[in-house]
N, C-alpha and C positions, 0 to 999 in steps of 0.2 A: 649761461648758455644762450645759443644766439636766438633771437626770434625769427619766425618763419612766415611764408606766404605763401597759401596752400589753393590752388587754382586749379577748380575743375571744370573738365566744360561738359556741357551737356545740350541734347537735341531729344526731345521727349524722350526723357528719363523718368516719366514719374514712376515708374516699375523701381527704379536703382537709387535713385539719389538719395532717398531717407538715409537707406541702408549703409551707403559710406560716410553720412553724418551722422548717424549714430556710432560707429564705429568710432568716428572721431573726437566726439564727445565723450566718450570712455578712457582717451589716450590719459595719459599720467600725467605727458608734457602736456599743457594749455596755452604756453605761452606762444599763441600764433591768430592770425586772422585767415577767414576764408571766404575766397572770392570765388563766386561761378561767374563763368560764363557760359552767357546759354544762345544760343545759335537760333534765332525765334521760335522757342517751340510751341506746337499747336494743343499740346495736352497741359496736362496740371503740374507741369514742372516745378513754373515758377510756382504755385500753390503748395507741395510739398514741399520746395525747397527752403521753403521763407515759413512752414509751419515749424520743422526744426531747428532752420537758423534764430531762432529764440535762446536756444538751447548755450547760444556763443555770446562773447562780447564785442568780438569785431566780425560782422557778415554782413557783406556783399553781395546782391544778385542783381545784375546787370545785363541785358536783351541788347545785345550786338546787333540785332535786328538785321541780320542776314544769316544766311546758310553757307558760307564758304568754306567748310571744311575745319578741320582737327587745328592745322597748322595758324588758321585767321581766330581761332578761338582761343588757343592759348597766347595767342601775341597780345590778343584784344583784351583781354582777362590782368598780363602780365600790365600791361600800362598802370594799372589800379593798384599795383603791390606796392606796400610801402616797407616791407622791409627786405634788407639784400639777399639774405636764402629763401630760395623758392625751392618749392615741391608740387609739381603738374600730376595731377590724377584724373582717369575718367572715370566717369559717374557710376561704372559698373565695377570697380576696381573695390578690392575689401580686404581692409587691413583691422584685421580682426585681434592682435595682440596688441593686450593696454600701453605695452611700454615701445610699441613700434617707433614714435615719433622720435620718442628719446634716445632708442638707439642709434636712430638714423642722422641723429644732430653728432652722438658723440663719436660714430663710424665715420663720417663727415669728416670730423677731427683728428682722428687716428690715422686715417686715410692721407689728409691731407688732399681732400677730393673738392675738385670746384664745381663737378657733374660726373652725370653716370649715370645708372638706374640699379635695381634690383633681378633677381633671378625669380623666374617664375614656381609658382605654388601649384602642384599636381591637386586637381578637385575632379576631374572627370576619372573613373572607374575604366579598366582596361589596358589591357597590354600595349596595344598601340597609342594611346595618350602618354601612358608611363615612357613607353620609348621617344616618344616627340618631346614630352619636355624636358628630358633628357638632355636629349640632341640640342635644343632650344638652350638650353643652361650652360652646356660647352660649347656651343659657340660663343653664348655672352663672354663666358669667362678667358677663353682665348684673341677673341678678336680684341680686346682691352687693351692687348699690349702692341695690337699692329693698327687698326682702322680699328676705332671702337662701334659697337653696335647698341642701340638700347631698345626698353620699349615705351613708346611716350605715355601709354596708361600709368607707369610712375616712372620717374623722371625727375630726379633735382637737378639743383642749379643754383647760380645766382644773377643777381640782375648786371654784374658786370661780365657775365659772360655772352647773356643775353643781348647783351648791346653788341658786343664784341662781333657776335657770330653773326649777327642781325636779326635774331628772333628766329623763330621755324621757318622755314621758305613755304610759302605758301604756294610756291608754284608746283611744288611737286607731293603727288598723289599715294605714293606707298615710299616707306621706310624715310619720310621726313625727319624721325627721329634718330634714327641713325648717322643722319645728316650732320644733324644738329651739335651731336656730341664727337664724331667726325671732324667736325668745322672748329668745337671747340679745341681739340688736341692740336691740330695744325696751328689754331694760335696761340697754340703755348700753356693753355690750362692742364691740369690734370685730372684727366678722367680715370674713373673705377667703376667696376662692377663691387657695391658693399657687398658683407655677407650677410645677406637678411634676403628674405622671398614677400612676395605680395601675391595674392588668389586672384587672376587673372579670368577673366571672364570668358567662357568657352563659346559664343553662343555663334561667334563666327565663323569657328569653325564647324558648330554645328549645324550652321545654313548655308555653309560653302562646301562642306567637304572636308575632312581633316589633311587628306591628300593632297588636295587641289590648291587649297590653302597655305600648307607646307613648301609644296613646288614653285608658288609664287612667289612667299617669301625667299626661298633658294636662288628662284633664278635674280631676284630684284639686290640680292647681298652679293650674287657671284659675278655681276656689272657692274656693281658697284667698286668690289677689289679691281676689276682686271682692266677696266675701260675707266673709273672715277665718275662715270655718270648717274645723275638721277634717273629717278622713272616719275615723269609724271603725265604718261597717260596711260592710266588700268581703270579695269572695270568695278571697282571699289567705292561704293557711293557712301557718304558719311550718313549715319542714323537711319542705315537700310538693315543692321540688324535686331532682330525683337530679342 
């Protein structure tokens, strides 16, 4: 089974990051190294993160020592991968089934997938979250086969696609991940949505609005189809949410 490289980034996370390194630590697969990247943070990140990174035999924490966003953390992070499948997580991302990793290598393989992401995990309570990630899960699964869509909180890949597409663009401020796997397909790789879900972190939506949050995402995918344009300037600041 192939070996991975597992890159998350984070900007005071000390609240999250145990949490998806212990999760990781429980996986069945082990065969992988993990590298954060961390965007300078001013809390105990790197403290927490390096008290569980014991936990591993290959870890990584590494101070990019700027704040430039999602897209400059995962490229910065990706330099340090030494093996060709990557898997991108953010620090609030919780992949709580032992055998996730091992699915995800041998769906990989069935698939025949060189990138993609996963469908979202319902954890917020209510009718209207149940109907969003709904809505949220069929677009994944549809847009797959015309402009792929993903979400970079998990995100595989490999390093030859990475080169290929040029990393995340860092120029652009919302839906960079869609971009990305977007970019992949045009040059020829094969993207999928696997069938497996990851618990997705609500908390954006909880301090934007589930609404307002939603409409954004909508209008920023419905530019995307009809015009092929980015969006990179919204009001979306990285590690503005607690």
């Amino acid at each position: 089974m192939k070996k991975l490289s597992i890159i998350i980034i984070t900007l005071n996370e000390e609240k999250n990051i145990q949490n998806i390194l212990k999760d990781l630590s429980h996986q069945t697969f082990q065969d992988f190294e993990i590298i954060i990247s961390d965007s300078n943070s001013s809390d105990a990140t790197a403290k927490k993160a390096q008290e569980m990174g014991k936990c591993f035999t290959e870890f990584r924490f590494d101070n990019c020592g700027k704040t430039l966003g999602p897209s400059f953390g995962r490229n910065y992070g990706e330099q340090f991968a030494k093996y060709e499948q990557l898997l991108f997580l953010d620090a609030d991302t919780r992949i709580r089934e032992h055998d996730f990793l091992e699915r995800l290598l041998q769906n990989i393989t069935l698939f025949h997938a060189d990138a993609g992401s996963f469908y979202f995990k319902l954890t917020t309570r209510g009718i209207l979250p149940f109907l969003g990630y709904k809505l949220m899960n069929f677009g994944l699964f549809i847009t797959q086969y015309l402009s792929p869509t993903a979400c970079g909180a998990f995100l595989f890949s490999t390093k030859a696609v990475h080169k290929k597409v040029g990393g995340f663009r860092e120029d652009v401020q919302l839906c960079e991940d869609c971009d990305y796997v977007r970019d992949a397909k045009r040059a020829g790789f094969h993207v999928r949505m696997l069938p497996m879900a990851c618990e997705f972190s609500d908390r954006r939506l909880q301090q934007d609005g589930f609404f307002r949050t939603g409409i954004g995402y909508l209008k920023a995918n419905l530019i995307r189809f009809t015009t092929g344009k980015s969006i990179k300037k919204t009001n979306y600041t990285f590690g503005n949410y607690e």
